[in-house]
Wavefront OBJ file of the C-alpha trace (Angstrom):
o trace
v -40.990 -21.129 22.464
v -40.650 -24.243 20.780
v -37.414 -25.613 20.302
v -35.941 -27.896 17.390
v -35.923 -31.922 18.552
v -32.460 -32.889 19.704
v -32.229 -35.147 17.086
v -33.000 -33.273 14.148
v -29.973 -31.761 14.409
v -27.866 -35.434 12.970
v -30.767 -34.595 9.985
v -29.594 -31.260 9.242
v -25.955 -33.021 9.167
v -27.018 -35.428 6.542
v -28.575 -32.898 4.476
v -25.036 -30.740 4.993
v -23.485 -33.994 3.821
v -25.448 -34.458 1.001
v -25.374 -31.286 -0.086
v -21.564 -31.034 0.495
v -21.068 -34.012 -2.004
v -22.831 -32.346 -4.814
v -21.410 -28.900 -4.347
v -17.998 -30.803 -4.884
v -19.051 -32.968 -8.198
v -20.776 -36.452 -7.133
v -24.128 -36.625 -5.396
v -24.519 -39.153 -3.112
v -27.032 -41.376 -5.207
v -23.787 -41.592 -7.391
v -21.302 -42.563 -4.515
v -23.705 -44.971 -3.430
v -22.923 -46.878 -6.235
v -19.283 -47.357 -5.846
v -19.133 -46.978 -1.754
v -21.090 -46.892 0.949
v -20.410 -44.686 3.514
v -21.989 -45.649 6.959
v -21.939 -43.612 10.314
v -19.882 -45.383 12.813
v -19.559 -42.446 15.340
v -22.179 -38.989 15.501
v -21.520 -36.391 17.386
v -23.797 -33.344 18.541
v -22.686 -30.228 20.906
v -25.292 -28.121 21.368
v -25.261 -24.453 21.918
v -28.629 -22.495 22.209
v -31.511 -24.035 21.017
v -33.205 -23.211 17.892
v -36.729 -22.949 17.330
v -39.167 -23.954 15.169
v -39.447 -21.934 11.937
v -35.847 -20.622 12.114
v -33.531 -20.413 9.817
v -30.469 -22.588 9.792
v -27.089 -22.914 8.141
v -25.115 -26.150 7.865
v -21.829 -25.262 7.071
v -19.777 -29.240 6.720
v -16.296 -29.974 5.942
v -13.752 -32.860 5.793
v -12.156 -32.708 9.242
v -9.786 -35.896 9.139
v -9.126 -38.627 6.710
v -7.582 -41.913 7.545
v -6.852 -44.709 5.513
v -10.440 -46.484 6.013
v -12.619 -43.731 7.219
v -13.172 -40.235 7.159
v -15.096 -37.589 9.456
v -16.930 -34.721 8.334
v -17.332 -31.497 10.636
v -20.185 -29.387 11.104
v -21.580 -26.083 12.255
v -25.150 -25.326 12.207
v -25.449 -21.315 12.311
v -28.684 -19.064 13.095
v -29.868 -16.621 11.211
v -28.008 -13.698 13.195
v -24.795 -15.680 12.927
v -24.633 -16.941 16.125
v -23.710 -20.705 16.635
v -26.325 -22.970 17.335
v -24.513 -26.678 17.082
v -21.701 -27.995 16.453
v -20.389 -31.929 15.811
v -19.309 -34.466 13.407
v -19.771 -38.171 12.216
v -17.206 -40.480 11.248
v -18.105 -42.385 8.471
v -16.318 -46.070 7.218
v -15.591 -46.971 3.778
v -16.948 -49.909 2.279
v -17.278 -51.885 -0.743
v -20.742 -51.815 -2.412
v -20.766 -54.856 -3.887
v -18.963 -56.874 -1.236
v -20.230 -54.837 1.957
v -16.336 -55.247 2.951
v -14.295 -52.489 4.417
v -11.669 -50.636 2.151
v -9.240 -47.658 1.884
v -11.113 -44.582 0.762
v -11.077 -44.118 -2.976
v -8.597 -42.178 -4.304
v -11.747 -40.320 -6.995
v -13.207 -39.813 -3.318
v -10.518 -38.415 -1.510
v -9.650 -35.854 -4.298
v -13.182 -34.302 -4.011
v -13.209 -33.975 -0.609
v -10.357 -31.880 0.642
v -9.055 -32.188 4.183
v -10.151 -28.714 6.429
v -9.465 -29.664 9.574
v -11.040 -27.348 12.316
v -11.968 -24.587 9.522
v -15.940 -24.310 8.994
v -15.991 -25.034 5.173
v -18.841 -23.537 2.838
v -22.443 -23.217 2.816
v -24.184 -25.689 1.994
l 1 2 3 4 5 6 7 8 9 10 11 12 13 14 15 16 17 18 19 20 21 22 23 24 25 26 27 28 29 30 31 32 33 34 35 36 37 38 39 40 41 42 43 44 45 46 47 48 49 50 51 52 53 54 55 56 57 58 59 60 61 62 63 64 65 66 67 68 69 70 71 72 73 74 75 76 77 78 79 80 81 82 83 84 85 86 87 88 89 90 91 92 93 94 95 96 97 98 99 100 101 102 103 104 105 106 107 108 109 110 111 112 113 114 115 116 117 118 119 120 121 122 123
């Protein structure tokens, strides 16, 4: 009956993340380059627990954009469907070069479409 670490589950988010950005044209080692993206805010709801050896689906959207930041939503999904977590992080925009904050590109807002509330793709 082992269950999943609590905080493995802001893991599987990154990976969702990740993932998200190259299923919609730019992986992150690419982004990096041009902005960094730092968590300013993570949040984790938990469900049921998972255990070890299941598997899991991360299922990660855009939720909100603002003019500086943006927060991607999450779902993490069991192999029966049921829900096992839910959350989201708010990440900051920021200048690679300079470390300074700045308005979200306009190449990064175009790839990553606004759903708010709506559990977006697999990923």
């Amino acid at each position: 009956m082992r269950v999943v670490y609590y905080g493995n589950y802001l893991t599987y988010f990154e990976v969702g993340r990740v993932e998200y950005l190259r299923q919609h044209g730019t992986p992150i080692s690419e982004v990096d380059r041009k902005v960094h993206m730092p968590v300013i805010e993570a949040v984790v709801r938990y469900v049921r627990p998972a255990r070890l050896d299941d598997l899991l689906e991360v299922r990660c959207w855009i939720s909100e954009r603002r003019r500086a930041s943006f927060r991607f939503g999450y779902e993490i999904v069991g192999e029966t469907g049921d829900t096992i977590a839910t959350g989201s992080t708010l990440h900051a925009c920021l200048d690679a070069a300079t470390g300074k904050m700045i308005a979200v590109p306009a190449w990064l807002a175009e790839m990553m479409p606004v759903a708010p509330g709506a559990p977006g793709g697999r990923v």
